[in-house]
N, C-alpha and C positions, 0 to 999 in steps of 0.2 A: 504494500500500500504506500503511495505517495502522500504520507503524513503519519504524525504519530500525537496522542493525545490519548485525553480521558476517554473513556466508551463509557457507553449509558449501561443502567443495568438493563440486567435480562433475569425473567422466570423461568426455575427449567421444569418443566410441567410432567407429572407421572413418574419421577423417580425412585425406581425399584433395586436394593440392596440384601440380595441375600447372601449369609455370613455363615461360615461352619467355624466355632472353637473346638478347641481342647484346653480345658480346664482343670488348674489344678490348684488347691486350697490349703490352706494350714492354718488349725486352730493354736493363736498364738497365745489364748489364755481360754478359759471356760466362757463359752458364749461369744467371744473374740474372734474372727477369722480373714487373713489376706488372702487374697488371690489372685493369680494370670492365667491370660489366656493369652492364647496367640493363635492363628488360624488362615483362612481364605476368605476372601470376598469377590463379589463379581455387580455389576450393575446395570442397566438399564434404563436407559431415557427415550422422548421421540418429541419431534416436531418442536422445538423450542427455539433453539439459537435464529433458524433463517426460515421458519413455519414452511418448508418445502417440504415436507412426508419424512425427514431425515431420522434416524434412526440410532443410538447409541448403543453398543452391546459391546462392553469390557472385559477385556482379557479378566484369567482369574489372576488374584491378587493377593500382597501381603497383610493383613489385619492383628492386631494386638490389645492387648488390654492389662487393667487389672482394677484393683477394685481394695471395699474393706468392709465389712456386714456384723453386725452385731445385733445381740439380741438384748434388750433392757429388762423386761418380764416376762416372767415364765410363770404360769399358776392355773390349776387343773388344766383343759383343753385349751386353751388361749397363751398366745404368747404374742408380743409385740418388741419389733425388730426396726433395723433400719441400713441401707447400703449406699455407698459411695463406688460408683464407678466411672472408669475412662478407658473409652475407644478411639484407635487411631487406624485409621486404615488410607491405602494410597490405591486409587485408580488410576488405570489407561486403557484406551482403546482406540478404534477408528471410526467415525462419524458417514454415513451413507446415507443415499436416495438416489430410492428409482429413479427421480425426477431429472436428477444428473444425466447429460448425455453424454460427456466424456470423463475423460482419468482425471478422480480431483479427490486426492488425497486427504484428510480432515482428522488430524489427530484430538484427542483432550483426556488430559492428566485430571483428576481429582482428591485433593490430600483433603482429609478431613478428620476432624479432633472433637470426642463428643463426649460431654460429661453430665451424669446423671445422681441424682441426690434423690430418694426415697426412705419413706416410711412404710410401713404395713402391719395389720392383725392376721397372725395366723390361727386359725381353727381345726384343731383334731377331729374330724368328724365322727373317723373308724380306726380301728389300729391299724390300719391299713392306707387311709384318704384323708388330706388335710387341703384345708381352703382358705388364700390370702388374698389379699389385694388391699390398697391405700391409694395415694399419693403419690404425686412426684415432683419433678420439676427437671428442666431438660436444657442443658446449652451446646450448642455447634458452632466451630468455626474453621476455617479452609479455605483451600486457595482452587481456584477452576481455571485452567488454562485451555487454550486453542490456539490449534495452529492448523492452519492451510495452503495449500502450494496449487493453482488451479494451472492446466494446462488445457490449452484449447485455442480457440481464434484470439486470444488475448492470455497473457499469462501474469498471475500479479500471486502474490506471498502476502502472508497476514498472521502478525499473532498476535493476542488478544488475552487477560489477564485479568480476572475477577476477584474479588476477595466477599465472603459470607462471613456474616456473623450474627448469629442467631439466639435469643433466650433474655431471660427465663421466659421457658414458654410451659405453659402447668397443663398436667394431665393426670389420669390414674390407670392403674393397673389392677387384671385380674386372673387369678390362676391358680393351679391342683395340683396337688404331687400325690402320685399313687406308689405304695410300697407294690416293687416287682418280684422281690426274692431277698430275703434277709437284709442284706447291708445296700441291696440296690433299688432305685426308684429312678419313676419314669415321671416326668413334670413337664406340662403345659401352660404357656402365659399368653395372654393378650393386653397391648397397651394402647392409649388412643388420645390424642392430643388435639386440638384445633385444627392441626396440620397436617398431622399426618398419624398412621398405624402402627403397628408390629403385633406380628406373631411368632410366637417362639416352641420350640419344644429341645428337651436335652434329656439326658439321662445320666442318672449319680452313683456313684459308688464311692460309698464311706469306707473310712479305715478307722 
């Protein structure tokens, strides 16, 4: 491009982030515990930057975390807890549409840093099935880059530099853990925000 300067923002409309961890914990006192994770991510978007049918779909990715969870009360079925987490994860990928009719290359990187502060009551239902949910509160912040090289009746280069930053934006959460076989359990979560969703599901094994 023949010029350089601020760019306006942009919305990126439908973006979808699904993440696989591996988790692992340590109780550092009674009712006390740290944790990391570290894992894959992958992403998708459409139609946002140039609204021509274009399409996002990101390589898979590096993702990391960790976290700290505590529990305050514990007393017959009920217990009330609270967790401190942070996710970092980096995207790339290639940018497409049909609509293109020649070679035009459209890369974009997404680094994104996400921290999450929650309370919750947990409920014993069975010796078997308990049931949580609370509150929370959510911040994001990251960087979206673009870059393009068109090649055709004209040829022109372009890169392009976004910064996000997002929160407190409040939401709650809600979710079940089912004992699977002695020390192992299987848990579902749904969260839900003004902005946007999550569905989660993992599985535990205590030592």
């Amino acid at each position: 491009l023949l010029g350089a300067g601020t760019v306006e923002s942009v919305t990126i409309k439908g973006l979808e982030t699904n993440t696989l961890y591996a988790n692992v914990g340590y109780g550092i006192i009674e009712n006390y515990e740290v944790f990391l994770r570290m894992g894959v991510a992958k992403a998708t978007f459409g139609d946002s930057l140039w609204e021509e049918g274009e399409d996002f779909d990101s390589n898979i990715d590096f993702a990391i975390g960790a976290g700290f969870k505590a529990t305050f009360y514990e007393g017959f079925d009920w217990k009330v807890g609270g967790i401190f987490q942070v996710n970092m994860t980096e995207l790339d990928g290639e940018l497409e549409s049909s609509a293109w009719s020649f070679s035009q290359p459209h890369f974009v990187e997404i680094s994104s840093t996400e921290m999450q502060i929650a309370i919750g009551v947990n409920y014993l239902r069975s010796s078997r099935v308990s049931i949580y949910g609370g509150p929370f509160v959510h911040f994001i912040s990251g960087d979206f880059d673009y870059k393009f090289a068109r090649i055709g009746e004209d040829f022109d280069t372009g890169e392009y530099s976004w910064e996000f930053n997002e929160g407190p934006t409040y939401g709650g959460y809600i979710g079940a853990q089912i004992k699977a076989y002695k020390n192992s359990f299987a848990n579902i979560e749904y969260q839900q925000t003004s902005d946007a969703q999550l569905i989660g599901a993992s599985l535990l094994l205590k030592y």
